[in-house]
Legacy VTK file of the C-alpha trace (Angstrom):
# vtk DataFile Version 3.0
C-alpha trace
ASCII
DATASET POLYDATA
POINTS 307 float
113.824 85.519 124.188
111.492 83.270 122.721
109.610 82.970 125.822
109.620 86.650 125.755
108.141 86.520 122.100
105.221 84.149 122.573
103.880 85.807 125.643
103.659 88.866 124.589
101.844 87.692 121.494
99.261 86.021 123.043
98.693 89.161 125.732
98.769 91.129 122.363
95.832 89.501 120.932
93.658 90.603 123.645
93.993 94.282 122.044
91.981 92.796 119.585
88.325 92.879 121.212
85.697 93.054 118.919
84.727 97.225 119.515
81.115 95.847 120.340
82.997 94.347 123.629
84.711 96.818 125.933
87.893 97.588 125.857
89.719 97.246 128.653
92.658 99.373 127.492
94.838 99.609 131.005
94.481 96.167 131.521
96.306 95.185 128.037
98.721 98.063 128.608
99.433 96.490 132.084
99.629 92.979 130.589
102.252 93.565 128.038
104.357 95.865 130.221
104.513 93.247 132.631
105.693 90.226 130.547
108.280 92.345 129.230
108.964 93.539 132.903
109.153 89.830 134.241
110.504 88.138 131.225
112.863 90.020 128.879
116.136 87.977 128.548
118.725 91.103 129.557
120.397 90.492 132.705
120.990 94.057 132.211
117.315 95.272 131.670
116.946 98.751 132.811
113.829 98.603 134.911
113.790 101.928 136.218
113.969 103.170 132.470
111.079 101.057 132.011
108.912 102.088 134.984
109.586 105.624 133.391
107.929 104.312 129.845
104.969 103.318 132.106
104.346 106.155 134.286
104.567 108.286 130.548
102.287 106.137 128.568
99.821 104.501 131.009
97.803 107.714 131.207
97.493 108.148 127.292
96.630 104.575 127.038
94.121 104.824 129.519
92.511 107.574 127.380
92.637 105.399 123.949
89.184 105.598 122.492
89.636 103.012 119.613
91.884 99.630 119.559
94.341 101.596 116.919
94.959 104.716 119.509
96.288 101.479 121.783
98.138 99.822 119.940
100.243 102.451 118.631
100.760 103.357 122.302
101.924 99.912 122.441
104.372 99.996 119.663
105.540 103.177 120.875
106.006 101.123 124.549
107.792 98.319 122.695
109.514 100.437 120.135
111.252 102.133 123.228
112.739 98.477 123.835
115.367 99.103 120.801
114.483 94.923 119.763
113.281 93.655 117.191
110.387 90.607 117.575
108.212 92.921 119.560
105.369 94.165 117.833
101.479 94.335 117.566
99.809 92.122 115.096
96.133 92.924 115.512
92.897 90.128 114.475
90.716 93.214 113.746
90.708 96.631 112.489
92.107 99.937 114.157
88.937 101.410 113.586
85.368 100.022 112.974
84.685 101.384 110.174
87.832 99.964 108.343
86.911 96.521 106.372
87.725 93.374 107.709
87.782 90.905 104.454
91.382 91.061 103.568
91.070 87.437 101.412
92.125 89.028 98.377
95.863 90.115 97.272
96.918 92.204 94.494
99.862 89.985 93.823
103.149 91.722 94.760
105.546 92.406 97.787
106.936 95.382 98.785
109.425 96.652 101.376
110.189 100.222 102.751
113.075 102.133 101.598
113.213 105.257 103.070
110.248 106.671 103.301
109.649 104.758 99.471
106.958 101.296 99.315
109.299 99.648 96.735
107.771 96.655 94.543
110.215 93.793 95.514
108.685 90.789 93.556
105.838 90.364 91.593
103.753 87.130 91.746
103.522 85.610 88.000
100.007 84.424 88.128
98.635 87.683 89.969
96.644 90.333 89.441
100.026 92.763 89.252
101.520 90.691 86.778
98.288 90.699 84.624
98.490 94.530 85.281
101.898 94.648 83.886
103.575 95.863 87.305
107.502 94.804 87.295
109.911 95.058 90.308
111.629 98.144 91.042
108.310 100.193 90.785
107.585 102.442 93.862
103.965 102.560 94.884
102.612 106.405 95.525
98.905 105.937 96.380
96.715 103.249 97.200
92.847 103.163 96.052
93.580 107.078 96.237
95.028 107.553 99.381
99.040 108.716 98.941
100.983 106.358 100.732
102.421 109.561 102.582
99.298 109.170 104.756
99.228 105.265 104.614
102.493 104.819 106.223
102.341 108.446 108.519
101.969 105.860 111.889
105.585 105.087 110.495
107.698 107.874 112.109
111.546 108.488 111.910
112.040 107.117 115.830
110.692 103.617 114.749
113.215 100.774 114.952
114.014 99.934 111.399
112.848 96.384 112.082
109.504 97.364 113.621
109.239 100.295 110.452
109.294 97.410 108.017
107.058 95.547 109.607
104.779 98.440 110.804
104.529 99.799 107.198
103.821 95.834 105.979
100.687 96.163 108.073
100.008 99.340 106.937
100.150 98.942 103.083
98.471 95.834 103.316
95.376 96.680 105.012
94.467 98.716 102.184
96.165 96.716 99.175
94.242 93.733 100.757
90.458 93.464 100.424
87.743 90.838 98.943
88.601 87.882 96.830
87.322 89.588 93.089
87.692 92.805 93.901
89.633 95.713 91.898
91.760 98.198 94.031
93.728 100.962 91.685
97.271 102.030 92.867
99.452 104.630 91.499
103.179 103.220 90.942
106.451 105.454 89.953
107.755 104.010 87.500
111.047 106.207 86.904
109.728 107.319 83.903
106.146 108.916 85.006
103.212 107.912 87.333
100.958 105.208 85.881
97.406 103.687 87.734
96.734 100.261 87.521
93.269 98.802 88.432
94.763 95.485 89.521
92.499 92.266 90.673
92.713 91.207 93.821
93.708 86.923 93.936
93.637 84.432 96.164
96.764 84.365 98.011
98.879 81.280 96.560
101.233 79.208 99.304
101.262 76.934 101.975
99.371 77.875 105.220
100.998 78.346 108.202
99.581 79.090 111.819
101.801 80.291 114.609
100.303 80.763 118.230
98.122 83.955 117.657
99.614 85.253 114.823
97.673 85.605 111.292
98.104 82.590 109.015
100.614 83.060 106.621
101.134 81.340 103.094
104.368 80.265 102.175
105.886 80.696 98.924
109.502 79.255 98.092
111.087 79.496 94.685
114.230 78.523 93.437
115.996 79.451 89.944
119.491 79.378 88.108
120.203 83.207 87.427
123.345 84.594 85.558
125.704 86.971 87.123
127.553 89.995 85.567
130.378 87.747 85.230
128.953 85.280 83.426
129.114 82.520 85.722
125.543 80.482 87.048
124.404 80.876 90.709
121.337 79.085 92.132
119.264 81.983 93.914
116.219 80.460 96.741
113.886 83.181 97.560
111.039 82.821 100.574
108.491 85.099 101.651
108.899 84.518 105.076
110.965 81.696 106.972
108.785 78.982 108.854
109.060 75.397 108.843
107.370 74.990 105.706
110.646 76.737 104.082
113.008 73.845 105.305
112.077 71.032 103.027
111.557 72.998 99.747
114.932 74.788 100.659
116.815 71.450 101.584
115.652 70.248 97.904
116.825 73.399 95.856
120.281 73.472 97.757
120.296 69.660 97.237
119.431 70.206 93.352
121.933 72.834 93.005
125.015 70.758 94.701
124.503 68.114 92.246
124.841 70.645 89.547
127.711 71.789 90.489
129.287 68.994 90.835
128.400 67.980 87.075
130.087 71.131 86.729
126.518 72.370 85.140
126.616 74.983 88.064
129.644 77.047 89.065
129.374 78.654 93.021
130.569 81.557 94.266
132.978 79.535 96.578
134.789 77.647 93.646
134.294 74.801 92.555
133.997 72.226 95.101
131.669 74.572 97.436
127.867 73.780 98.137
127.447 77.344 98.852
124.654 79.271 97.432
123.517 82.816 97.810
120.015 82.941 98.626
117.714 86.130 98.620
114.483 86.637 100.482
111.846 89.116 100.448
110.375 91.052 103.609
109.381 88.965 106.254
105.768 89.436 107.181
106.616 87.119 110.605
108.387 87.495 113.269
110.761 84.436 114.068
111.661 83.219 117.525
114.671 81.015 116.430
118.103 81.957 117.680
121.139 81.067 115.867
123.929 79.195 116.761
127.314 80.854 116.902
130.014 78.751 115.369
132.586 77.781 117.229
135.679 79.592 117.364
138.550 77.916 116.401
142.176 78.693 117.958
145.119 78.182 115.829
148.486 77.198 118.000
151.394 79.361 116.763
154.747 79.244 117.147
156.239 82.023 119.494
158.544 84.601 117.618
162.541 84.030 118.113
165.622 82.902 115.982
165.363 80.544 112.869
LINES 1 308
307 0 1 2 3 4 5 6 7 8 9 10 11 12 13 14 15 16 17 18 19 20 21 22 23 24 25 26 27 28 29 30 31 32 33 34 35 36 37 38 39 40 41 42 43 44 45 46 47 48 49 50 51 52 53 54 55 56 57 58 59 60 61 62 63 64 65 66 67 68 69 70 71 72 73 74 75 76 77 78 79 80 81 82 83 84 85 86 87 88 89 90 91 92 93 94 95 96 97 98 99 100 101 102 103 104 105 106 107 108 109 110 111 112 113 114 115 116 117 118 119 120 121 122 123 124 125 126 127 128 129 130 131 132 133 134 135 136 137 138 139 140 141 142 143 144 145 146 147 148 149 150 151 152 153 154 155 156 157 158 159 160 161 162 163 164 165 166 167 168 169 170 171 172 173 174 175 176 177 178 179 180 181 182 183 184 185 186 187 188 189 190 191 192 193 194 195 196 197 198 199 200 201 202 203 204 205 206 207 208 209 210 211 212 213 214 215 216 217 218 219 220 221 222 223 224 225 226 227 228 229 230 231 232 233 234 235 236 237 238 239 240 241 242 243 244 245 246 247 248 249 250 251 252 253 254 255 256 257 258 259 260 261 262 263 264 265 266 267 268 269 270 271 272 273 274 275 276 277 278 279 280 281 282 283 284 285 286 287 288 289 290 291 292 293 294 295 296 297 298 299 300 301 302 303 304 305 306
């Protein structure tokens, strides 16, 4: 599958031709139908089911007139797929006349609930924070537009793992913008509508490249929180899990195993356990890593009869 994933990315990022350029729309099409075609790790891959998907949508990607009519022929073509790690992540706009300087960030996450953009975390030293934004808020428009018509490409047959990360793209394209700039967004509170005009910052983290994919900044934090119960529980949150996260994670989980065995920190497990619940917010990459299923474990047992 990870074959699958890095291929595909790469073909992907020739959908991205600068619109002065031309587009050679059946030739991407025919690309990423093919590596999926040739390489997709199902023994079981219907490939008569898939010749279908391209004698339906070769045609209408044929007739794309702008790189964002393609590519959400493409996501429909990969949607179709059921998986998640397939997507489109384009270099350049849908349109050209949509900016390009994205530099800027207004300094919170979000992830789709329902058809809701929910505020997941808000970055201290943003512009959000200096805006007095808090968690929990739902945003409703964007510079004016109602995220309604932001996150329309979103429909009700998209994979929920493809919707999150579709409607990621989406929201940030226009939350996103200059390094300076202002952008106002309307947020639900639960107790009315406010509009913030929030400053857009640079984004904070640790860049990360992957093959063709945008760089990404990683952010890992790690805190001490209270539960309901009154007990303490060491909570690691990440923005999205590269390798960057591995050494900043080992040191939290290391921190908070030596805490509890001062008996400073209590676990969930009990006492002697070293394990810790950990939270993350939307991932805004698509991993490639499988995981490793632990092995099973058979327990002899005596056959039933007389004592």
């Amino acid at each position: 599958m990870t074959r699958v994933f890095a291929a595909a990315i790469l073909v992907m990022a020739a959908a991205a031709a600068p619109a002065a350029e031309v587009y050679k729309a059946a030739e991407t099409f025919d690309a990423v139908w093919k590596i999926v075609r040739d390489s997709h790790f199902d023994p079981a891959f219907d490939l008569a089911a898939w010749e279908r998907v391209s004698a339906e949508l070769r045609p209408k990607a044929v007739a794309a007139s702008t790189p964002g009519e393609l590519r959400a022929i493409l996501r429909d073509m990969l949607g179709r797929l059921g998986l998640s790690h397939f997507a489109v992540i384009p270099a350049t706009p849908d349109a050209p006349n949509q900016y390009v300087d994205l530099g800027g960030e207004p300094g919170f996450d979000t992830r789709l609930v329902g058809r809701d953009l929910v505020v997941t975390s808000v970055d201290t030293g943003g512009g959000a924070a200096a805006a007095g934004v808090h968690a929990g808020w739902t945003v409703t428009s964007i510079g004016g537009v109602p995220v309604s018509t932001v996150l329309a490409g979103v429909t009700d047959d998209t994979p929920p793992r493809i919707a999150q990360v579709e409607a990621w793209r989406a929201a940030m394209s226009r939350l996103r913008g200059p390094y300076g700039s202002n952008v106002d967004i309307a947020f639900d509170t639960g107790a009315g509508v406010q509009t913030k005009s929030i400053s857009r910052h640079a984004e904070r983290g640790e860049p990360v490249t992957v093959g063709s994919l945008p760089t990404m900044f990683v952010r890992v934090s790690s805190s001490i929180k209270q539960t309901p119960a009154g007990r303490k529980a060491g909570v690691i949150g990440f923005n999205v899990w590269m390798v960057a996260v591995d050494r900043e994670f080992q040191r939290a989980i290391d921190q908070y195993r030596s805490a509890s065995e001062s008996g400073r920190l209590r676990p969930p497990g009990g006492r002697n356990s070293a394990t810790m619940p950990t939270t993350h917010a939307p991932t805004t990459s698509l991993s490639t890593r499988r995981r490793r299923r632990a092995p099973t474990r058979r327990r002899r047992t005596k056959p039933p009869g007389p004592r």
